[in-house]
C-alpha positions as CSV (number, residue, x, y, z in Angstrom):
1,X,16.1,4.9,30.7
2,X,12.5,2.8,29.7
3,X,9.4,3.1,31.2
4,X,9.2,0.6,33.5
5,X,12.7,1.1,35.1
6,X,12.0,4.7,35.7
7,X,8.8,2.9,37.3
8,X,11.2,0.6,39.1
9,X,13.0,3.7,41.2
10,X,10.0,4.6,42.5
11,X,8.7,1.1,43.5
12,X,11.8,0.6,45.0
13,X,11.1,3.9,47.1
14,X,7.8,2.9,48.0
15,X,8.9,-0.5,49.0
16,X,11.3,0.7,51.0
17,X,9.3,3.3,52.9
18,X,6.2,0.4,53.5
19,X,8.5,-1.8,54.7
20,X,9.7,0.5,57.3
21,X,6.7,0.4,59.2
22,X,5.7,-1.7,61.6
23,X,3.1,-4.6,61.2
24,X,0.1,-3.5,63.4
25,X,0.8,0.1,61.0
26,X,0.1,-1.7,58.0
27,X,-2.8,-3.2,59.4
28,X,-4.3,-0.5,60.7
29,X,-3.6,1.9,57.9
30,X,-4.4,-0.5,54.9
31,X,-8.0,-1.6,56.0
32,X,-9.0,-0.5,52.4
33,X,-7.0,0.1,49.3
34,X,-4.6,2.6,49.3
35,X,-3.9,4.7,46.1
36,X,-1.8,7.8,45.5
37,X,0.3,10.2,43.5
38,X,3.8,10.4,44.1
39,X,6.2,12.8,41.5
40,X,9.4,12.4,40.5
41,X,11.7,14.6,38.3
42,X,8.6,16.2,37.6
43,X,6.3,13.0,36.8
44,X,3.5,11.8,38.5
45,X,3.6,8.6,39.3
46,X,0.4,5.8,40.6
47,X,1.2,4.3,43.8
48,X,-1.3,1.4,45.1
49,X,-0.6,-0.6,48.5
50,X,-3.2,-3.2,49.2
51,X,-3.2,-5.9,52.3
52,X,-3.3,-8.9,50.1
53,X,-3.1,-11.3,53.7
54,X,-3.6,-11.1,57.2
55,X,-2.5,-14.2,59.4
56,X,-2.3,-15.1,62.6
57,X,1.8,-15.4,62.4
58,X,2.6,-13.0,59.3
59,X,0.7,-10.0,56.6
60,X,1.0,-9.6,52.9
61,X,1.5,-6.8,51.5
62,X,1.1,-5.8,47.8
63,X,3.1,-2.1,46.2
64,X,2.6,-1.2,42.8
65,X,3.4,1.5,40.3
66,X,2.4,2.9,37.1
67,X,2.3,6.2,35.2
68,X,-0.8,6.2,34.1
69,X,-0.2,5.8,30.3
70,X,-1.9,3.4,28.3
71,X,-1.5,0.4,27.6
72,X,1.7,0.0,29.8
73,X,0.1,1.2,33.1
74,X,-3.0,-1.9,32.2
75,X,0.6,-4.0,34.5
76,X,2.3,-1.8,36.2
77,X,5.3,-3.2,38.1
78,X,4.3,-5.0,41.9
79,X,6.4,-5.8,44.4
80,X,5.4,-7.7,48.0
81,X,6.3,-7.2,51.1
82,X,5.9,-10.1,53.9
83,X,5.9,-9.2,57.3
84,X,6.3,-11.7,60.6
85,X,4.4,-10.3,63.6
């Protein structure tokens, strides 16, 4: 398995457990950057979440995932999440 699919299982996790929560929870809980370590099968892995919008009918939201090594991690795989209020 590469890199950047191994980087793609846990995007897809992080994806799916930001998009779980509700829009006035992603407000409140991404009023600044959020980065973080998450490990899998004994890897660590670089989590960032950032509100990229905030509208009056919908928010942006921004996931993305690296492992750190260079220079792969320089673009580590994104994903967005929009989210109606």
């Amino acid at each position: 398995m590469s890199r950047r699919e191994e980087w793609r299982k846990v995007l897809d996790s992080e994806v799916s457990r930001w998009s779980a929560k509700p829009w006035e929870q992603l407000v409140s809980g991404l009023r600044e950057l959020q980065v973080y370590e998450v490990v899998v099968d004994s890897k660590p892995y670089q989590v960032e979440v950032e509100l990229l919008e905030n509208t009056a009918t919908y928010i942006h939201v921004m996931v993305a995932v690296d492992d750190g090594s260079l220079p792969a991690s320089i673009t580590p795989l994104t994903h967005s999440i929009i989210c109606k209020k």
